[in-house]
N, C-alpha and C positions, 0 to 999 in steps of 0.2 A: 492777386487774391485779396478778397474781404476781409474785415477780421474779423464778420463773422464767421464765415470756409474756415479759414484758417481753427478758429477755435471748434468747429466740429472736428475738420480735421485730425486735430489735438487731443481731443474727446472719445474720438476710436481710435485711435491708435493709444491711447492709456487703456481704454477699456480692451484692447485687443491684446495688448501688457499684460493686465491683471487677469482675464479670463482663467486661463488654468488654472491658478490657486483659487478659485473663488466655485470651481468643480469639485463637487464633493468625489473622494476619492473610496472605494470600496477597501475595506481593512480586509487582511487574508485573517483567514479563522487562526486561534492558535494551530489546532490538530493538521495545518496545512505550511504550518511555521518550522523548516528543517533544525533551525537555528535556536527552538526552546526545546528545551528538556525533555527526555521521553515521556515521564508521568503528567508530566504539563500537556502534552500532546493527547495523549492516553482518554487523562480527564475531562479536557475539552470534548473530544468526540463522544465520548460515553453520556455526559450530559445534552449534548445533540441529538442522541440518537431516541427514536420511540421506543417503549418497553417493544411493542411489535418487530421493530430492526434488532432490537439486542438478541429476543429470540430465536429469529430469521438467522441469524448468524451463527448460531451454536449448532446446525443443523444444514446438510447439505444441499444442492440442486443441478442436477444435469449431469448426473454421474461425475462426482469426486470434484465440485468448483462450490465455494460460499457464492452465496449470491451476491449483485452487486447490491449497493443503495446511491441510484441515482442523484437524490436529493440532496445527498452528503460528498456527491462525485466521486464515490468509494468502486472503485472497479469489481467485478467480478474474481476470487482467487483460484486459482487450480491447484488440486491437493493430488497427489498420487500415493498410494500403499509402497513402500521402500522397504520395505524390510529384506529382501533377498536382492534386490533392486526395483528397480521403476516400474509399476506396474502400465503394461501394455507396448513394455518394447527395449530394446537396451541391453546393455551387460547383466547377465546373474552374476551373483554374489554367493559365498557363502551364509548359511543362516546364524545370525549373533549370535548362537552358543558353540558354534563350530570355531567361531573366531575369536570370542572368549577364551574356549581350552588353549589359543595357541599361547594369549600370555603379551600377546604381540602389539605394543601400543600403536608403535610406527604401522603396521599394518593397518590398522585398523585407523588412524587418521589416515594414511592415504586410501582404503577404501569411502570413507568420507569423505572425503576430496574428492574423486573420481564420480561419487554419488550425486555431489554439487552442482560439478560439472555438465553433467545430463541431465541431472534436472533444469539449469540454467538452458542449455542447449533446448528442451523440447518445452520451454515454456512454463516447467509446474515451480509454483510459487513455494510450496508447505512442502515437505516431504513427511507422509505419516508412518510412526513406528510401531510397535509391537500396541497392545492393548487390549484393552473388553469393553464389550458393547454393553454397556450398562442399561440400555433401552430392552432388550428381549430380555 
C-alpha cells in the first residue's frame, strides 16, 4: 500500500469512528421523560399544547374517548360512566349510597379493585364517577 491509501484509509476509518457523535441526536420532550416529576411533565405538555388542543380535551369524541393529538403523540383515551359499573358491559355494582350505608371500607376498596380490573381488561383508561353536567 501507498501512503497515500494508506492515509485515506486512515481518514475513514476515523471519520467512520467519530460519525455517530458528530449526529445530532433528538432530545425526548420532558412530558415524555418517565424519569422527571409529574408537574414537570404536566407543565411541559400544557406549554406545547394549542389553546385549540387544551379545549379539544376538556370535551369528548366518539362516544366516551378524549381525542387523540397526533402532533404531541398523545393517544386517544377511553372514558366509561362507572358508577354502578362499566358502562356497556361487565359486573353491576351496587349504587355509592347503598355501599355507603354499609359502613364497609374493605368493601368498598375491593369493589374498586374489581372495578380496575375491568376497566384494565376492556381497555377504558378514565373511569367516570358521579357528577353534573354543567354545559345544559
Amino acid at each position: 500500500m501507498t501512503g497515500f491509501y494508506k492515509l485515506k484509509v486512515f481518514g475513514l476509518l476515523v471519520l467512520a469512528g467519530i460519525q455517530p457523535f458528530c449526529v445530532a441526536r433528538a432530545e425526548v420532550p420532558v412530558y415524555k421523560d418517565a424519569s422527571r416529576a409529574v408537574h414537570e411533565r404536566v407543565d411541559d405538555l400544557l406549554q406545547r399544547m394549542t389553546l385549540e388542543e387544551k379545549i379539544s380535551y376538556v370535551s369528548g369524541v366518539n362516544n366516551m374517548f378524549i381525542r387523540a393529538i397526533p402532533r404531541l403523540d398523545l393517544p386517544a383515551i377511553e372514558c366509561a360512566d362507572s358508577t354502578v359499573g362499566l358502562k356497556g358491559g361487565g359486573m353491576a355494582f351496587p349504587p355509592a349510597l347503598a355501599l355507603a350505608a354499609t359502613g364497609d371500607q374493605d368493601l368498598a376498596r375491593r369493589m374498586g379493585e374489581a372495578l380496575g380490573r375491568e376497566a384494565r381488561a376492556l381497555g377504558v383508561h378514565i373511569c367516570l364517577g358521579p357528577g353534573m353536567n354543567m354545559a345544559r
